[in-house]
TORMI-298707 format. One line per field, with one value per atom (N, C-alpha, C, O, CB): residue in one letter; residue number from 1; x, y, z; atom name; chain. Coordinates in pm, 1 decimal. Glycine has a CB too. Example, Ala and Ser with C-alpha at 12.3 -4.5 7.8 and 13.67 -1.06 7.14 Angstrom:
BEGIN
res = [A, A, A, A, A, S, S, S, S, S]
n = [1, 1, 1, 1, 1, 2, 2, 2, 2, 2]
u = [1319.0, 1230.0, 1320.0, 1423.6, 1130.8, 1285.0, 1367.0, 1290.0, 1340.9, 1408.4]
v = [-569.0, -450.0, -330.0, -331.9, -447.3, -225.0, -106.0, 3.0, 113.8, -59.8]
w = [780.0, 780.0, 780.0, 846.5, 904.6, 708.0, 714.0, 787.0, 803.9, 572.5]
atom = [N, CA, C, O, CB, N, CA, C, O, CB]
chain = [A, A, A, A, A, A, A, A, A, A]
***
This chain:
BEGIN
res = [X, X, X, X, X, X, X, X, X, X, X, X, X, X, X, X, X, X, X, X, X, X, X, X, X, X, X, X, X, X, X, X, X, X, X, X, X, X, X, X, X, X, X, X, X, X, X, X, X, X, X, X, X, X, X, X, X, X, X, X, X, X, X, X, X, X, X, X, X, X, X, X, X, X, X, X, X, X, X, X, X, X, X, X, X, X, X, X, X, X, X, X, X, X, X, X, X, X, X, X, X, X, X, X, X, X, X, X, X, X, X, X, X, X, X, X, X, X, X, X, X, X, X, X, X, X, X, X, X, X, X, X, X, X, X, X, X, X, X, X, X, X, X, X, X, X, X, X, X, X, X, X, X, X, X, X, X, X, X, X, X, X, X, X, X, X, X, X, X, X, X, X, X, X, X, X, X, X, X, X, X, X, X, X, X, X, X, X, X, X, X, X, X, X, X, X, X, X, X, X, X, X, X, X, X, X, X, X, X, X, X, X, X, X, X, X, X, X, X, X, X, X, X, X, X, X, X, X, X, X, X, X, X, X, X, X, X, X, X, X, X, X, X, X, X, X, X, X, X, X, X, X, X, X, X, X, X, X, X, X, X, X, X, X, X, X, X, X, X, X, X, X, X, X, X, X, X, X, X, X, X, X, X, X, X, X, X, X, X, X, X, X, X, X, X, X, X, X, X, X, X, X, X, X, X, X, X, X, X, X, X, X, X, X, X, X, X, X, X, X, X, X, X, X, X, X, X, X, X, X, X, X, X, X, X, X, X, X, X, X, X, X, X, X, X, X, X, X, X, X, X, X, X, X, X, X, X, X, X, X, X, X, X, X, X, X, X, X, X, X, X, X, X, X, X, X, X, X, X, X, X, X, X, X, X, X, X, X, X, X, X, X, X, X, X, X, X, X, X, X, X, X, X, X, X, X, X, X, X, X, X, X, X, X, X, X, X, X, X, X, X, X, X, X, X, X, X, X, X, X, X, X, X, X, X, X, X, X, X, X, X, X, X, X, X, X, X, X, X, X, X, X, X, X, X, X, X, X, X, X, X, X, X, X, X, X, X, X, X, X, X, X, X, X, X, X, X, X, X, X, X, X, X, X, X, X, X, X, X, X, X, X, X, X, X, X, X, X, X, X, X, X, X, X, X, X, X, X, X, X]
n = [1, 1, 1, 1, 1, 2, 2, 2, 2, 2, 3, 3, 3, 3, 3, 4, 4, 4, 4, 4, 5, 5, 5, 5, 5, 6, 6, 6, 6, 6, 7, 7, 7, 7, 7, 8, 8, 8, 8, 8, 9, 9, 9, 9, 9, 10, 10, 10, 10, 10, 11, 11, 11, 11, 11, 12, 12, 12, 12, 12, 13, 13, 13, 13, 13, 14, 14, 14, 14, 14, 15, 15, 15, 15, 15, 16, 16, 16, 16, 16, 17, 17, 17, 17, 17, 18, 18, 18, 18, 18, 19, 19, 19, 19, 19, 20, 20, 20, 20, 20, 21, 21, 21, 21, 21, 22, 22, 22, 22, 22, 23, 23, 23, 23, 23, 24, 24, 24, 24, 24, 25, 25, 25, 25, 25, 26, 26, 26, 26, 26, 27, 27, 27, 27, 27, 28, 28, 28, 28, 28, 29, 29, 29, 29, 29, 30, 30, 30, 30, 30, 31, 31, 31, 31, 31, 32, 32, 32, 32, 32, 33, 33, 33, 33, 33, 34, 34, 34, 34, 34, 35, 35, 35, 35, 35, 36, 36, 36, 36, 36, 37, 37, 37, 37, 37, 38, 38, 38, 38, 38, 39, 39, 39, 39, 39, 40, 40, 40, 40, 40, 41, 41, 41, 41, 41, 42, 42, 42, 42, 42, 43, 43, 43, 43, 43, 44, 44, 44, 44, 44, 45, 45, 45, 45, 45, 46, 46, 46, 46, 46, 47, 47, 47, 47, 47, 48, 48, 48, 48, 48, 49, 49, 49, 49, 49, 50, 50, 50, 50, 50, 51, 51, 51, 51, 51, 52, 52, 52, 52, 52, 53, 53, 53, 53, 53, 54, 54, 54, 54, 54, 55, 55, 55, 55, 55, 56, 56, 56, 56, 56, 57, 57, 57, 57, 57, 58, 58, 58, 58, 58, 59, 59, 59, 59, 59, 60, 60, 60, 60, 60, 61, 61, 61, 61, 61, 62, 62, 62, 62, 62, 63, 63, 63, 63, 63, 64, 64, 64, 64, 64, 65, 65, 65, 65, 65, 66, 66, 66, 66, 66, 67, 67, 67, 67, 67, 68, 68, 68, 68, 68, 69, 69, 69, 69, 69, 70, 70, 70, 70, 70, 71, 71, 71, 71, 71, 72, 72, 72, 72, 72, 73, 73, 73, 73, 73, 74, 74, 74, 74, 74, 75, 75, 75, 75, 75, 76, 76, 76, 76, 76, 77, 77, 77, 77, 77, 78, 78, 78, 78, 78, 79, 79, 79, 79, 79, 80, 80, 80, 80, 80, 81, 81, 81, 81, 81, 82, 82, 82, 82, 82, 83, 83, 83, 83, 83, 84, 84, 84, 84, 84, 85, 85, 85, 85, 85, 86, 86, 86, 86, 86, 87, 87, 87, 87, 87, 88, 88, 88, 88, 88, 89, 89, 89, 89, 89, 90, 90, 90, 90, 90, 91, 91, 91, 91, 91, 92, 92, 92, 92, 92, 93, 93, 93, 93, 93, 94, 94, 94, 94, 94, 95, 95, 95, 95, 95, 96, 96, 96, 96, 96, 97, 97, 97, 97, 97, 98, 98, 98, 98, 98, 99, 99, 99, 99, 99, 100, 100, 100, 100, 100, 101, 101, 101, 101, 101, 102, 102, 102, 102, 102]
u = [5071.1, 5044.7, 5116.4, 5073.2, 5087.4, 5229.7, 5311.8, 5233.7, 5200.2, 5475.8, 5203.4, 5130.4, 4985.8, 4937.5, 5096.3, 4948.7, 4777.7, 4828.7, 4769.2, 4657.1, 4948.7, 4975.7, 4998.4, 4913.7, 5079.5, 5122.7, 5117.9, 5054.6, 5116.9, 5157.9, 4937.2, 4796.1, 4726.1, 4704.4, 4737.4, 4701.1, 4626.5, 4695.7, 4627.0, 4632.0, 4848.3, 4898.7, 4856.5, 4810.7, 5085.1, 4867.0, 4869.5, 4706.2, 4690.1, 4954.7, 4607.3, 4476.6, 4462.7, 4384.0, 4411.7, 4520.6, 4505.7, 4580.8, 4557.9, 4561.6, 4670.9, 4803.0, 4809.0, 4895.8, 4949.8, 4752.8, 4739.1, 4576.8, 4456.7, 4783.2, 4656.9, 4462.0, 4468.7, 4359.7, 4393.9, 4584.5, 4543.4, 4692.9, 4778.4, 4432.0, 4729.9, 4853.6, 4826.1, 4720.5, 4891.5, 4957.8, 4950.7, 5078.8, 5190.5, 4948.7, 5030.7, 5118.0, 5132.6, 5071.9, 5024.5, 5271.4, 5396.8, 5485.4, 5555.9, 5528.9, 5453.6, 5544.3, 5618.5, 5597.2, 5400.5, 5706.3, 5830.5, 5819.0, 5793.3, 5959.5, 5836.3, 5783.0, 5936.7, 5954.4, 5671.2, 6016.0, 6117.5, 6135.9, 6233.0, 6184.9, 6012.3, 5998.5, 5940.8, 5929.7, 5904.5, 5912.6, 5886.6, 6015.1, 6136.1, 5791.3, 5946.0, 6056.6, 6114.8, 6101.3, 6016.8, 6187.4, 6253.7, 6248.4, 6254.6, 6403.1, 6239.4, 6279.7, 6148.4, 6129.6, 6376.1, 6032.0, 5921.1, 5862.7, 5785.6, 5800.6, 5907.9, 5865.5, 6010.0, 6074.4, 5750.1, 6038.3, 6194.3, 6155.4, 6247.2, 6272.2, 6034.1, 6069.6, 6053.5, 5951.6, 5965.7, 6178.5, 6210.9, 6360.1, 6404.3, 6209.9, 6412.9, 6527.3, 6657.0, 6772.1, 6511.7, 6607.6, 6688.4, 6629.0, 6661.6, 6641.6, 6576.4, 6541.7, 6619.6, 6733.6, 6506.9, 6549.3, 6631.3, 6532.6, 6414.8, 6693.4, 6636.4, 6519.6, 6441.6, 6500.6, 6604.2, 6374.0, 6303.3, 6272.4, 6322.0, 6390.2, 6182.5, 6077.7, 5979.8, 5956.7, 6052.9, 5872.1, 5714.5, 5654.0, 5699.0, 5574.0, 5554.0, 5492.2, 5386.8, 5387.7, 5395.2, 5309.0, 5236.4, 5070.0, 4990.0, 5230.5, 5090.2, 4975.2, 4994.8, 4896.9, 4946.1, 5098.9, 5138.3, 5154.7, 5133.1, 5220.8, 5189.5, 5143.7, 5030.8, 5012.2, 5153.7, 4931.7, 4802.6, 4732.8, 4652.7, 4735.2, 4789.5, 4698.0, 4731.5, 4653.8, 4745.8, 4842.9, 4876.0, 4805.1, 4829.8, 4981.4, 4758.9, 4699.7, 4542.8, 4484.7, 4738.7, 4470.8, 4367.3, 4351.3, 4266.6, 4339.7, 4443.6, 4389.4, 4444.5, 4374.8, 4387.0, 4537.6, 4500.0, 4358.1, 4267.9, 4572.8, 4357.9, 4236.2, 4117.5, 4058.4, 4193.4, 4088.9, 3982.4, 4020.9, 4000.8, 3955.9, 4087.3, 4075.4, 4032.0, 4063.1, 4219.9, 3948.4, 3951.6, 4006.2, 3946.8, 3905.6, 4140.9, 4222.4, 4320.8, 4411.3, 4320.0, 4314.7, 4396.2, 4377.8, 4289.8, 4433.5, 4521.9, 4449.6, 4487.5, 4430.9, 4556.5, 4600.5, 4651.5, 4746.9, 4770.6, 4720.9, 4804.6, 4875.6, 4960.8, 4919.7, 4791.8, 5091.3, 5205.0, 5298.6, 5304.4, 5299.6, 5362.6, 5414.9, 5527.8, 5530.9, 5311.4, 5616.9, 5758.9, 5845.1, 5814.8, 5878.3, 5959.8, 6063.4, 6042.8, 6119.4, 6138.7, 5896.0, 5903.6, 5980.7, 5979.0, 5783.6, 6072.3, 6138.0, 6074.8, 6061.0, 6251.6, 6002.0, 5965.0, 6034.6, 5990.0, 5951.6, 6135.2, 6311.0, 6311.1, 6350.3, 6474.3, 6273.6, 6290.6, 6198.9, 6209.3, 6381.8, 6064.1, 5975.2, 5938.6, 5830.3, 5872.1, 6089.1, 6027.3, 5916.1, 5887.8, 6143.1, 5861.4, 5772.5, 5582.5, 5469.1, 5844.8, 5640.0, 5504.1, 5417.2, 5300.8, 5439.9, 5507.9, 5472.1, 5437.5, 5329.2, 5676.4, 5581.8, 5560.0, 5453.8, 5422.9, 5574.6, 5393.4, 5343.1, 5205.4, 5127.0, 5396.4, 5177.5, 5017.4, 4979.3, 4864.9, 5019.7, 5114.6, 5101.5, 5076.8, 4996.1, 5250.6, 5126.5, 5072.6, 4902.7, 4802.6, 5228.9, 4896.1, 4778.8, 4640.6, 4526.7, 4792.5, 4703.3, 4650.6, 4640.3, 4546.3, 4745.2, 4758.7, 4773.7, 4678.6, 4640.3, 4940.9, 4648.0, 4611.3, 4435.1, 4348.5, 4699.8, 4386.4, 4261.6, 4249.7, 4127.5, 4174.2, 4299.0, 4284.4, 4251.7, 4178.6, 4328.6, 4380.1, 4391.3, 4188.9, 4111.8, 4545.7, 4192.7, 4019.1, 3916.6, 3804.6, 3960.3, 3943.0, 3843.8, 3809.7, 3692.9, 3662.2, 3896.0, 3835.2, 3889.2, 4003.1, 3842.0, 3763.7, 3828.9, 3881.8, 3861.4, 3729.8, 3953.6, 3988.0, 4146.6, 4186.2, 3848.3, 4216.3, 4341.1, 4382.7, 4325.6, 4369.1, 4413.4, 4400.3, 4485.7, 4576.1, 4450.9, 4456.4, 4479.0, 4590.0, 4632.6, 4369.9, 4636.1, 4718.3, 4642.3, 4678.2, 4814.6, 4539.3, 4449.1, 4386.4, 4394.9, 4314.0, 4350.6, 4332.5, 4388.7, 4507.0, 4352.1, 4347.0, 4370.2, 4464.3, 4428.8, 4238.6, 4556.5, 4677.8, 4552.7, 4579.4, 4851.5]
v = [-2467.1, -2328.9, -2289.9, -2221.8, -2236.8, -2345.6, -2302.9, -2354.1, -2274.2, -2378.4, -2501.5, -2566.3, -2477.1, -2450.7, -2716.1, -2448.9, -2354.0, -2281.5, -2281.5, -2288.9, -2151.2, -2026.7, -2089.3, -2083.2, -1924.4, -2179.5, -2203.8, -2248.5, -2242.6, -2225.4, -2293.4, -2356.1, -2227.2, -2225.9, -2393.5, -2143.0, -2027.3, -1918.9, -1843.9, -1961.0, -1935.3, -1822.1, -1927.3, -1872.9, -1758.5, -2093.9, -2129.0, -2139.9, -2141.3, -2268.6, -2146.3, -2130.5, -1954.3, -1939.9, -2154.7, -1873.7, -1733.1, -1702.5, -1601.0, -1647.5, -1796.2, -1751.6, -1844.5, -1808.3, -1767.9, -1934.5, -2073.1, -2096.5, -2087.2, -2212.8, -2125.9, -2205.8, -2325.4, -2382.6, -2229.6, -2404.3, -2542.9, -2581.9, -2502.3, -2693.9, -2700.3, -2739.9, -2912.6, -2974.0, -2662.5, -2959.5, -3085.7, -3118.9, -3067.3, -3183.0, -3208.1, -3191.3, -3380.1, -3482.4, -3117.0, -3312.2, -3433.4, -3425.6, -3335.6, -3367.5, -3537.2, -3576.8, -3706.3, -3821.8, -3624.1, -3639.1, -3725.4, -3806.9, -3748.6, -3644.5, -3955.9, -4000.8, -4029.4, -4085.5, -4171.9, -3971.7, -3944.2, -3839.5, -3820.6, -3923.3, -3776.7, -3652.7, -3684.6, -3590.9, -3556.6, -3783.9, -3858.9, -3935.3, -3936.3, -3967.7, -3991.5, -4002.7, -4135.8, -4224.8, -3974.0, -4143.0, -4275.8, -4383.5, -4504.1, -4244.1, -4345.8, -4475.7, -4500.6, -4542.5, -4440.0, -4486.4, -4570.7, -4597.0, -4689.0, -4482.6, -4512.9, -4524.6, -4513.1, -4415.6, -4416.3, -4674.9, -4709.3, -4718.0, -4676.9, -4880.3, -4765.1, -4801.5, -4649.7, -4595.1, -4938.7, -4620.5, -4522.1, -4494.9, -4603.8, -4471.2, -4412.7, -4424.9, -4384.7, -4414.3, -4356.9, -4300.0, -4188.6, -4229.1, -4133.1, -3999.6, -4303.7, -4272.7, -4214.9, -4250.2, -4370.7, -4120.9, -4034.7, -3993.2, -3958.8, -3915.7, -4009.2, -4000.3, -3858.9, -3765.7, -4019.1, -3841.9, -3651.4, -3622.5, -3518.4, -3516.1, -3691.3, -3618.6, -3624.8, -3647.7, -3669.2, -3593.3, -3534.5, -3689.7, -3802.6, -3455.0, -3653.0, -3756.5, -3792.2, -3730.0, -3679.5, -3911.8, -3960.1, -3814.9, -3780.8, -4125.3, -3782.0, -3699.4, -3550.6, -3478.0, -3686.7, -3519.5, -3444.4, -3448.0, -3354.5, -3431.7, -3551.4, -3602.7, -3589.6, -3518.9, -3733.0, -3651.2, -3671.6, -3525.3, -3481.1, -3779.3, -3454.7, -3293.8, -3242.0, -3223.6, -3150.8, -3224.6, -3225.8, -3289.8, -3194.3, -3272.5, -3350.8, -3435.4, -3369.7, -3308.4, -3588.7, -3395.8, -3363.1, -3202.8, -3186.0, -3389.1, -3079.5, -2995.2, -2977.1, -2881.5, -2899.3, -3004.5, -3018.7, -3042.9, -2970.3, -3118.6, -3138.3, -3247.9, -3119.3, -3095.8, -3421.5, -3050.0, -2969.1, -2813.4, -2697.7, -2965.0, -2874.3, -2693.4, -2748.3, -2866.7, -2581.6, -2690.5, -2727.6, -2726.6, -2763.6, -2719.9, -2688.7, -2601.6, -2758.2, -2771.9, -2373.4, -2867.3, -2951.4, -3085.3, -3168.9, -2981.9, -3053.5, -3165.9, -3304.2, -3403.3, -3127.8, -3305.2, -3448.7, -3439.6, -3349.3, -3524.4, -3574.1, -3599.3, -3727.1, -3800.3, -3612.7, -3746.7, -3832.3, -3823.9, -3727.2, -3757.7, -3959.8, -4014.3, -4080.9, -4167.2, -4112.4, -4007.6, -4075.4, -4117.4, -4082.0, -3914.0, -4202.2, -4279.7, -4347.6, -4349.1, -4223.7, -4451.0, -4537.0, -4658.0, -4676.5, -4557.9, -4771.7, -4870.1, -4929.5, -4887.5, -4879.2, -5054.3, -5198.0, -5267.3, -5333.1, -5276.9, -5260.5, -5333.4, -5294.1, -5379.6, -5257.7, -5175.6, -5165.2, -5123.4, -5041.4, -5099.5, -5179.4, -5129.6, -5219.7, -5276.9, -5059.0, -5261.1, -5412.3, -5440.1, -5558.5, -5488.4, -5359.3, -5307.2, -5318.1, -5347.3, -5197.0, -5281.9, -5186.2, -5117.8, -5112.9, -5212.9, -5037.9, -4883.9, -4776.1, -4732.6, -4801.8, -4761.2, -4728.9, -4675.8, -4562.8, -4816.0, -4808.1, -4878.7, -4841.4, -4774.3, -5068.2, -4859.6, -4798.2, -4687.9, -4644.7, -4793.8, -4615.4, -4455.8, -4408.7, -4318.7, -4377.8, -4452.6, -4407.6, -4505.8, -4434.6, -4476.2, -4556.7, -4556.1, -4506.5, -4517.0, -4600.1, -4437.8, -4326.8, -4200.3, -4121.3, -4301.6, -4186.2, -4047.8, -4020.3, -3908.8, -4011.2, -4154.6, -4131.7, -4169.3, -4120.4, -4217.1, -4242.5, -4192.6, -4072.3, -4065.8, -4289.1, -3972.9, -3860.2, -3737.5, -3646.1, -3857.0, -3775.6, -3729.4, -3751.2, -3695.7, -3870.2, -3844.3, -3869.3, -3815.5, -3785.3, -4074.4, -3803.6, -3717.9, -3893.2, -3924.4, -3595.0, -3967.5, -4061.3, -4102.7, -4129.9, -4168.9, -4096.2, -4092.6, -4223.0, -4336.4, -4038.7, -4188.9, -4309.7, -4345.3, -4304.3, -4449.7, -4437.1, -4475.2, -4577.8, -4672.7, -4526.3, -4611.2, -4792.7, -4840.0, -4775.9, -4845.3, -4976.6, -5012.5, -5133.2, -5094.6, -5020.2, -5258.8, -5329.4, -5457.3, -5515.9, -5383.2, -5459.4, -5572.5, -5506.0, -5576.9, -5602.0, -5424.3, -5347.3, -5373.3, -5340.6, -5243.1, -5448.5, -5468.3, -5322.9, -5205.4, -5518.1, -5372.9, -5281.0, -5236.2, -5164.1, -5398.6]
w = [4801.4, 4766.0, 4636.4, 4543.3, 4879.8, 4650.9, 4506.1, 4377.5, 4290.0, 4498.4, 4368.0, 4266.9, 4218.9, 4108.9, 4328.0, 4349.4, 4309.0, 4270.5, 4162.7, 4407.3, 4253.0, 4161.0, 4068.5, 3979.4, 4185.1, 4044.5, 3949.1, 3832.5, 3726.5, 3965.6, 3835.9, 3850.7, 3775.6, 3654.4, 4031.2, 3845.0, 3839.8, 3708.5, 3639.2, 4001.6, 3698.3, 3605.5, 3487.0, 3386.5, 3619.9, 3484.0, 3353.0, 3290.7, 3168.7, 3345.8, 3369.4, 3363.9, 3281.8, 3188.2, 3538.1, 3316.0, 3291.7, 3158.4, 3092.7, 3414.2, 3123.5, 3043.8, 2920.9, 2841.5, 3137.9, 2890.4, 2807.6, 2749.3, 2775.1, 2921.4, 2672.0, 2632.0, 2671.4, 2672.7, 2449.0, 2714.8, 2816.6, 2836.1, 2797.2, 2733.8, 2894.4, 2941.1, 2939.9, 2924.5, 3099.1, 2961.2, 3013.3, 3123.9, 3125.1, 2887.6, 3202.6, 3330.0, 3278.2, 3246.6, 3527.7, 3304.4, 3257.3, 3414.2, 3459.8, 3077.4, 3461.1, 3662.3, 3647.6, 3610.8, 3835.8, 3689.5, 3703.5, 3820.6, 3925.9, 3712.9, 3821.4, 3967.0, 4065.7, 4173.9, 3947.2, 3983.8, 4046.3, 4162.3, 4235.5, 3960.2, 4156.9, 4217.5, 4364.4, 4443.5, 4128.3, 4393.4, 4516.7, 4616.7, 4594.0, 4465.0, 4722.9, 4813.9, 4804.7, 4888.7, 4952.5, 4684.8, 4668.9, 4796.9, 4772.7, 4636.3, 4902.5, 5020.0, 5046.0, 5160.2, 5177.9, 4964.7, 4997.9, 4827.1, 4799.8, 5120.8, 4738.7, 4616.1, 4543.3, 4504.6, 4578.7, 4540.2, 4512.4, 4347.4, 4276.4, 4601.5, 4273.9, 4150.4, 4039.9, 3997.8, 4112.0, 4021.9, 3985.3, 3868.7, 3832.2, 4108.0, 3828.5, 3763.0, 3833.7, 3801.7, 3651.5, 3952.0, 4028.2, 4192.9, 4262.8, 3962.9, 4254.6, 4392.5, 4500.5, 4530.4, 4438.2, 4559.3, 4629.3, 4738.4, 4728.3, 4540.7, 4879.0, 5011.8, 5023.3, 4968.6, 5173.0, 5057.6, 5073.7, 4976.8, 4933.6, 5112.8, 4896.8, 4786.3, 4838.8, 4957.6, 4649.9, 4706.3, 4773.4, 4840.4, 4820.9, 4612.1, 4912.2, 5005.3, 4840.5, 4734.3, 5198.0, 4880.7, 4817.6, 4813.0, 4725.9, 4892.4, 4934.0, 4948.3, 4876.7, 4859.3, 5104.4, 4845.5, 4806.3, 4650.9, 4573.8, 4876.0, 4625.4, 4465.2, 4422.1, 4323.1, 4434.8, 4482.4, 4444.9, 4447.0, 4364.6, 4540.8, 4575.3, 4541.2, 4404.5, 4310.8, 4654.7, 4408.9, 4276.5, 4141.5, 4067.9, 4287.2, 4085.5, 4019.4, 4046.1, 3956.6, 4067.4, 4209.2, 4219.5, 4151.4, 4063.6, 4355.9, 4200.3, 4147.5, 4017.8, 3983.7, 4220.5, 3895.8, 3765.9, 3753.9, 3712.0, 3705.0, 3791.1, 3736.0, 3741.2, 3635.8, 3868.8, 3844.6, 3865.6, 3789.9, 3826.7, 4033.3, 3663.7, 3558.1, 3469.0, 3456.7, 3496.7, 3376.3, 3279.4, 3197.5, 3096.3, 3256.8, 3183.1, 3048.8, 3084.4, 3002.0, 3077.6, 3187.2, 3144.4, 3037.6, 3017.5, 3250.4, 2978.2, 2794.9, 2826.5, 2780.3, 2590.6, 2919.4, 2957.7, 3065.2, 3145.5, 2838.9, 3045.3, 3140.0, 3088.6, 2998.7, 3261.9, 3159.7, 3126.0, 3291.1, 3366.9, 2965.5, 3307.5, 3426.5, 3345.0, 3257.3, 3522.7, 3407.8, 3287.6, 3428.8, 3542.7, 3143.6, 3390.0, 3476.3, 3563.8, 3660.1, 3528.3, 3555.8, 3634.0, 3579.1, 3457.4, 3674.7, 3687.8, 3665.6, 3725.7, 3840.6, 3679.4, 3689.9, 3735.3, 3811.1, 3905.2, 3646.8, 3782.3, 3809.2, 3944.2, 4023.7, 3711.3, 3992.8, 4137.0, 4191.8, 4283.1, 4179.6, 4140.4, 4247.1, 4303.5, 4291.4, 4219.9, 4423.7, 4478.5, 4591.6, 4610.1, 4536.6, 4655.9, 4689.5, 4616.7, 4654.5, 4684.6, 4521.1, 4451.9, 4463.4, 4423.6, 4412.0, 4547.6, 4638.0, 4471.9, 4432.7, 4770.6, 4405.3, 4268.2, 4204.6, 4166.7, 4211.4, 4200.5, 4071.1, 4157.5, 4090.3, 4018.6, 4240.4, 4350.7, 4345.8, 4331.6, 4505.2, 4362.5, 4370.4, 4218.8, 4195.4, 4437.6, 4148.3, 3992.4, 3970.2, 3962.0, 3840.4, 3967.6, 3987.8, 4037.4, 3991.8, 4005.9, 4168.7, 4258.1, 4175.9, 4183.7, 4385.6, 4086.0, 4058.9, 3920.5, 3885.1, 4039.1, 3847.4, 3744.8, 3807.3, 3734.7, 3621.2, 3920.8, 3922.2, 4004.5, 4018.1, 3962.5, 4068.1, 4077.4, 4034.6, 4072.8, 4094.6, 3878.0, 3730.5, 3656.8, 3578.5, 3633.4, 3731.9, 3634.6, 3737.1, 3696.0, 3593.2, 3847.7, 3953.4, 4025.2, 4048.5, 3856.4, 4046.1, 4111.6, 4269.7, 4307.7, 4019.2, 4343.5, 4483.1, 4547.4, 4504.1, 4578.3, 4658.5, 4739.2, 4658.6, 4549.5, 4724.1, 4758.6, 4748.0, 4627.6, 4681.4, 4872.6, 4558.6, 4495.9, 4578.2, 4631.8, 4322.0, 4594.8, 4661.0, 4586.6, 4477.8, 4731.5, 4626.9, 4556.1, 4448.7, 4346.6, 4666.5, 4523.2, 4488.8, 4330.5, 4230.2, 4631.0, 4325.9, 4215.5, 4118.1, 4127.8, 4228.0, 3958.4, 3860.9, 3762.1, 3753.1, 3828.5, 3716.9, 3627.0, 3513.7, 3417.5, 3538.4]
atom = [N, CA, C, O, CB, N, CA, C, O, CB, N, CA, C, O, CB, N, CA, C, O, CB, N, CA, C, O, CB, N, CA, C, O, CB, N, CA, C, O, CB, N, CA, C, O, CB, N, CA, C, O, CB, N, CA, C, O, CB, N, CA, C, O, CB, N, CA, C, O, CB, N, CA, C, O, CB, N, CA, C, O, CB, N, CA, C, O, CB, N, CA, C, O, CB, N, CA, C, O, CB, N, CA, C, O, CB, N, CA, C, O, CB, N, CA, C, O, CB, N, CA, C, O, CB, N, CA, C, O, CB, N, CA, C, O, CB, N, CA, C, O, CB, N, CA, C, O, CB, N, CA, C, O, CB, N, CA, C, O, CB, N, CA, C, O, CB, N, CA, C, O, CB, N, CA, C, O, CB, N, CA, C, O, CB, N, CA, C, O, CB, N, CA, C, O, CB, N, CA, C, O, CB, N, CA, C, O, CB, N, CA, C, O, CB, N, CA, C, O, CB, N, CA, C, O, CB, N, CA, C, O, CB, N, CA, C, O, CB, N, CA, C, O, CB, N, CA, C, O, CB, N, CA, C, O, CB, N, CA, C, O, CB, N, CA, C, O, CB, N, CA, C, O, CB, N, CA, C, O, CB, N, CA, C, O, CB, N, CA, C, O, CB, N, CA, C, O, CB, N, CA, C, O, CB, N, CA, C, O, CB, N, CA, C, O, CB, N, CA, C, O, CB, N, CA, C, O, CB, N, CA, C, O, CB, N, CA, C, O, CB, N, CA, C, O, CB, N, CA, C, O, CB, N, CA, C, O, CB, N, CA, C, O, CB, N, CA, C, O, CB, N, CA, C, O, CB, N, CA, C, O, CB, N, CA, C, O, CB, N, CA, C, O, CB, N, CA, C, O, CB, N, CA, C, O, CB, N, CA, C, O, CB, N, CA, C, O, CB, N, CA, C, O, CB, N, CA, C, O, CB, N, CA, C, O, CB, N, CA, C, O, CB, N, CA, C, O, CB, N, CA, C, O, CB, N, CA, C, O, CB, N, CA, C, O, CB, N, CA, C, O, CB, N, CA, C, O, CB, N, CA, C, O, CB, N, CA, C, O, CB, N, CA, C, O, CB, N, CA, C, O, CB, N, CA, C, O, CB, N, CA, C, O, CB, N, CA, C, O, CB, N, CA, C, O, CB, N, CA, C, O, CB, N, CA, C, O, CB, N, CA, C, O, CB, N, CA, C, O, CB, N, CA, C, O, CB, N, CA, C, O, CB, N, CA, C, O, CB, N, CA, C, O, CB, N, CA, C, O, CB, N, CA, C, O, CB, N, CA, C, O, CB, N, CA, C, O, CB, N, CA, C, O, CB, N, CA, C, O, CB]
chain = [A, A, A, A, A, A, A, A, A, A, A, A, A, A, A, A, A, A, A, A, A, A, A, A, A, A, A, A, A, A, A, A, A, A, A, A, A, A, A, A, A, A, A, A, A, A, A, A, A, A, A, A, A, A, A, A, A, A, A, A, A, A, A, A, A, A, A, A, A, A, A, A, A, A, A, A, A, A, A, A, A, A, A, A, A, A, A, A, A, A, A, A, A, A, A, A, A, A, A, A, A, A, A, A, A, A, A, A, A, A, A, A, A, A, A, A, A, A, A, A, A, A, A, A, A, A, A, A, A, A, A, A, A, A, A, A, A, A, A, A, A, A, A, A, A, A, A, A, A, A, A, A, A, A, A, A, A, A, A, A, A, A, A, A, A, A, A, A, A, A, A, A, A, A, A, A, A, A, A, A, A, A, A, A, A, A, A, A, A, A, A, A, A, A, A, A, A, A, A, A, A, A, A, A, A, A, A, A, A, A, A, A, A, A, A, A, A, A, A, A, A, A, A, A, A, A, A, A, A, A, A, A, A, A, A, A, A, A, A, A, A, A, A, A, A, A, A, A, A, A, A, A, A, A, A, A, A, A, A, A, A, A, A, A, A, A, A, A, A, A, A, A, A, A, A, A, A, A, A, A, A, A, A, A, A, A, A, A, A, A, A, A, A, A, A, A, A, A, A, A, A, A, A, A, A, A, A, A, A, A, A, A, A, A, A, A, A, A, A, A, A, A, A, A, A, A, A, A, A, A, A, A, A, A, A, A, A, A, A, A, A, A, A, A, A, A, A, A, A, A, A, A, A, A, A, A, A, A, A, A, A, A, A, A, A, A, A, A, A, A, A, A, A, A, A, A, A, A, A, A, A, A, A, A, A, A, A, A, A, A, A, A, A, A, A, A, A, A, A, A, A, A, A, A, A, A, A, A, A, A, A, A, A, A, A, A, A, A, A, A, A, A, A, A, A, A, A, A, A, A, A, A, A, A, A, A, A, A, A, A, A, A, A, A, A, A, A, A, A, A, A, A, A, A, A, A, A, A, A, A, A, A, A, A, A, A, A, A, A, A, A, A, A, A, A, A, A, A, A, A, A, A, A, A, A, A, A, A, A, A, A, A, A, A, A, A, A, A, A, A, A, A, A, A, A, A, A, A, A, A]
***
């Protein structure tokens, strides 16, 4: 709910924006490759709404995913979820999955 106002004042208030996410902003103990991981950030689903509704204004010009570390995304939980986020970012459905080409 917070993201849709916020959403809504910059649609009303801007001639466009770009949403720059920190993937630090997630819950480090499943999305370890990071600079800062830290337990109790946003869920993966919660990311992606995010992303999904940018994606559905038109006033958005871009987008940028800063502080991911390779180094610890031993997992590649990470590295999935940005992937996720950036076909969301393009209106594209469904999860990626791991098998899915970089």
């Amino acid at each position: 709910e917070v993201f849709r106002k916020a959403l809504m004042r910059l649609e009303d208030q801007t001639d466009g924006f770009i949403l720059s996410f920190d993937i630090d902003a997630c819950d480090g103990a499943i999305f370890p490759g990071c600079s800062t991981p830290l337990v109790g950030g946003l869920t993966a689903r919660e990311a992606r709404l995010a992303f999904e509704l940018a994606a559905g204004s038109s006033k958005l010009m871009g987008i940028d995913i800063v502080e991911f570390n390779p180094g610890r995304d031993v997992n590649g939980n990470t590295l999935n979820l940005m992937k996720s986020l950036i076909d969301a970012a393009l209106g594209l459905g469904g999860l990626t999955t791991s098998s899915r080409p970089c």
